[in-house]
Each structure stands twice: as C-alpha cells, then as structure tokens.
N, C-alpha and C positions, 0 to 999 in steps of 0.2 A: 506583466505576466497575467495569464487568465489559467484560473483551474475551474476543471468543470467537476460535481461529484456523480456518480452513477448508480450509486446503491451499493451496498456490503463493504469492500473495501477498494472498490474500483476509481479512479481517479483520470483523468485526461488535463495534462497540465501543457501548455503552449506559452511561451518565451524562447525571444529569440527566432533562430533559426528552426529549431527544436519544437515535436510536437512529440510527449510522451505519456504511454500509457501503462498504469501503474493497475496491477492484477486485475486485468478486464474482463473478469466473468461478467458477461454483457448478455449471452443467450441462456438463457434459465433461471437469470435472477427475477424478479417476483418486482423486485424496486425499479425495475430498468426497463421505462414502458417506450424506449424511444426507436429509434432507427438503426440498427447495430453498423452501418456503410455510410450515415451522416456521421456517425459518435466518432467515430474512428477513422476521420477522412483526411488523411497529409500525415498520418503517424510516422515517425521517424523513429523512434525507440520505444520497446517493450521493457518494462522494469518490473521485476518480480520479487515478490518477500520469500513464499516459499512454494513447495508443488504439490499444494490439494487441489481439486479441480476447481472447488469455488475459490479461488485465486489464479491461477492458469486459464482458467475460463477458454476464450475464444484466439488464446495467442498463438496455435500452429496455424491455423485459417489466417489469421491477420497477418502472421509473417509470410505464409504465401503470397498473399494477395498483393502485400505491401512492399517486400523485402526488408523490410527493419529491422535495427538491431536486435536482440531479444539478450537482456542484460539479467544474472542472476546468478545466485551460487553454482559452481563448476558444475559439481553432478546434474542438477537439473537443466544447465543448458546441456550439456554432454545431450541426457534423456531426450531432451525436446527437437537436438538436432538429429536422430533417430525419427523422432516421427515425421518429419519434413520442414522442422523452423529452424534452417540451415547458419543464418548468419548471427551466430551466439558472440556472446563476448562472456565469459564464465569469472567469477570471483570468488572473494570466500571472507567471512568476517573478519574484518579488521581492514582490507584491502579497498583501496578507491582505482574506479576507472575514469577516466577522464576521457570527454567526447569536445566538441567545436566548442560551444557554451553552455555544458555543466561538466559538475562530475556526481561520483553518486559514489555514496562509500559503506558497507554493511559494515549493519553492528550486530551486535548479539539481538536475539529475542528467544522465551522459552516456550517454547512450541511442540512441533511435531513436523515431518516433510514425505511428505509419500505419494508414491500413484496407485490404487489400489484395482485392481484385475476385475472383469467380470466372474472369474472364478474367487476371487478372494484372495488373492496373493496381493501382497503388496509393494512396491519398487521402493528401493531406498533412495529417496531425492536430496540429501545432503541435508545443511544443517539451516532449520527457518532463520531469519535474516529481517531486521530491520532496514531502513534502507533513510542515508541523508542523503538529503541532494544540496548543493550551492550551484547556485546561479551567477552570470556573469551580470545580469540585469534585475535582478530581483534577489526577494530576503529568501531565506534557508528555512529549506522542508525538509521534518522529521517523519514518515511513513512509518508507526511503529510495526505494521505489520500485526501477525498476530502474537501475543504477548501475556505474559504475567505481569507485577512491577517485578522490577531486579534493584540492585543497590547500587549498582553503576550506571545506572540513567545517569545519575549526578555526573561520569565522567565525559558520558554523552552530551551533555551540557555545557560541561568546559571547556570541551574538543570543539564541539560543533552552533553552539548558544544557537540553535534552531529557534523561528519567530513565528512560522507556522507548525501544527502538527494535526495531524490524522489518526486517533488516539483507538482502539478498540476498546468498548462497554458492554457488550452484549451478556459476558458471562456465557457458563457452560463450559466453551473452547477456547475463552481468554477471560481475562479480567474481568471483574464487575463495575461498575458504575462507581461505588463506593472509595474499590481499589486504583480505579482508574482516577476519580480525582486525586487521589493521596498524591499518585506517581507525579500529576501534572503541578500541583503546587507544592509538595518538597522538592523537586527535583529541576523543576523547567523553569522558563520565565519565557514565557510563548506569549505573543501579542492575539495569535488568532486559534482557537481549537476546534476541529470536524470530529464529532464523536462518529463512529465506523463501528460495522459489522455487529448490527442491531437490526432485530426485525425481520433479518431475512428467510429467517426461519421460527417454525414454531416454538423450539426449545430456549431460542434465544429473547432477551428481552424484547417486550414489544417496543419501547421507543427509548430515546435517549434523557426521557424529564428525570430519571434518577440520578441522573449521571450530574446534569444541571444544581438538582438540589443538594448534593453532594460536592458542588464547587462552592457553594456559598457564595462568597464575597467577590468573586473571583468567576463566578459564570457571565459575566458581560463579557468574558472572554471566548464564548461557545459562538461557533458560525455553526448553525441545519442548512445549509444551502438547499434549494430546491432542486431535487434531482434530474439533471441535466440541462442545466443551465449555467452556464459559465457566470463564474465573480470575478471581478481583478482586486490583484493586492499590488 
C-alpha cells in the first residue's frame, strides 16, 4: 500500500486494484504545489468525510473526467450527483460499503456538512462522517475527518483497532493539538499518525510541532510526510 498526503485533509491512497482519493481539495489548497492530472491519475474511488468545499475540493471534475465512484454520506452523494458526479454510492454512519479490495465504513465525527451559495444560503449535506477503511492487503485506516474528541473513539477502537490514522490538529474547526493527542493515546493504539488540516489557512495552526509536543512519549508515532510524495506501509 502506498498513501500519498496532499495538504489539509487530502490523501490518495493505492493498494490493490484500487486507487483512492480521500477529500481532494487539490485546486486552491495553498499546501498542494503539484500537478492536480499527475495526483489523480488511475483514481478509481472518491471517498469523502463531509461536504465543505475544502473537503469536496475538486471531486465533480475528477468524477467526470475519471468516472469513479464517489463514496460518502447519502445526502451528499444525492447533492453531488446533481452537479454531474453521477456514479455515487451514498451511506450513512454506522454503515460499510464494500468495493473489489476494501471496504470503508462511517463513523460518527462532530462537525458540521454544508454547501454554502454564492448568495449565502447553505445546502444541507447530511451528517460529517469519519471514514475506516480495511484493506484486503494492507493495515487499517482511520481518516477522522473533521472532528472534536468524542468518548466512543474507544468504540471505534474496538470495532475497528485502526494502525494508521489521519488525525486533525489545526484547532478553530476541529480539535486542537492538545485535544488531539488526548483522543490518540486514551483511545487508539495506532502504529502510524498524519496530523491533517493544519496550516491551510490563516486562522488555523501553523504547523503540527504542538500536536507532537503534546504526544510526549508517544510522538515517535507521528509521520509529516512530505507533501506529495507517496510512503508505503
């Protein structure tokens, strides 16, 4: 399995048969200085947390282009197969889909899900969503999405004992650095952590070193990947 990271909470992960991409806001991120038709080239699945733009990013263009699935809570596939990203497969937390070799199951996250109008109106996109994945060839990814901590991570745990996770620290419109380690050492036991959705913007933390000093003992367990460059696990 190779995952590549992109900036904010973008991810492109390939195993298998399967190349998927996980909220590819790829044109207008600030972090994603690459090629947006190299990043995204053999995609076979869209996988989405929830429907802000900087998560949704560039996935009706890409499922034109690509025909991919576009996997995510009902209402927002409904929404996005409206604007022309036709081959949805819709869920809703608690529920797993299963594809060739994975599946991907929402969990809860406490968030917010909308599309918001040029005029200021805003779409109600259904309810934000964590997202695990199991692999038929590789260890188990927990994509929190964006998030608070909750008190059933622990269950998320038990269900799922995820080895990778993709954690948000930025603070403001998720967890802080502080909160965010709590979440990863009461609740997980992850071999690998991507701190996400940091930096991208001004209001948000500029980097992840808080998050690190806030793991203590337990920060040899933080992967920065260099953004856009594939790792394998």
């Amino acid at each position: 399995m190779k995952i590549t990271y992109f900036g904010h909470s973008a991810f492109r992960i390939e195993t298998g048969a399967s190349v998927i991409l996980i909220d590819p806001f790829l044109t207008g991120n600030p972090h994603f200085k690459g090629d947006v038709a190299a990043a995204t080239e053999g995609v076979t699945h869209i996988v989405l947390s929830h429907g802000h733009a900087d998560h949704v990013g560039d996935t009706v263009e890409l499922a034109k282009r690509h025909g991919c699935k576009v996997v995510g809570n009902f209402e927002l596939v409904n929404w996005l197969g409206k604007q022309g990203a036709g081959n949805g497969e819709g869920g809703n937390t608690g529920g797993t889909i299963a594809f060739d070799d994975f599946t991907v199951t929402f969990t809860q996250a406490f968030h917010s899900s909308g599309h918001v109008e040029e005029n200021g109106t805003v779409t109600y996109l259904g309810m934000p969503n964590g997202l695990v994945f199991h692999f038929d060839d590789g260890p188990t990814v927990y994509h929190m999405g964006d998030t608070d901590i909750f008190a059933d991570m622990a269950l998320i745990e038990e269900l799922h004992a995820p080895k990778i996770a993709m954690v948000p620290v930025g603070d403001r419109f998720t967890m802080g650095a502080a909160v965010a380690a709590l979440a990863c050492r009461r609740y997980f036991n992850f071999d690998t952590i991507v701190p996400i959705h940091w930096g991208t913007f001004p209001i948000l933390d500029a980097t992840p070193d808080k998050f690190a000093e806030a793991m203590e003992g337990d920060a040899g367990k933080i992967r920065n990947p260099t953004i856009g460059e594939a790792f394998a696990v």
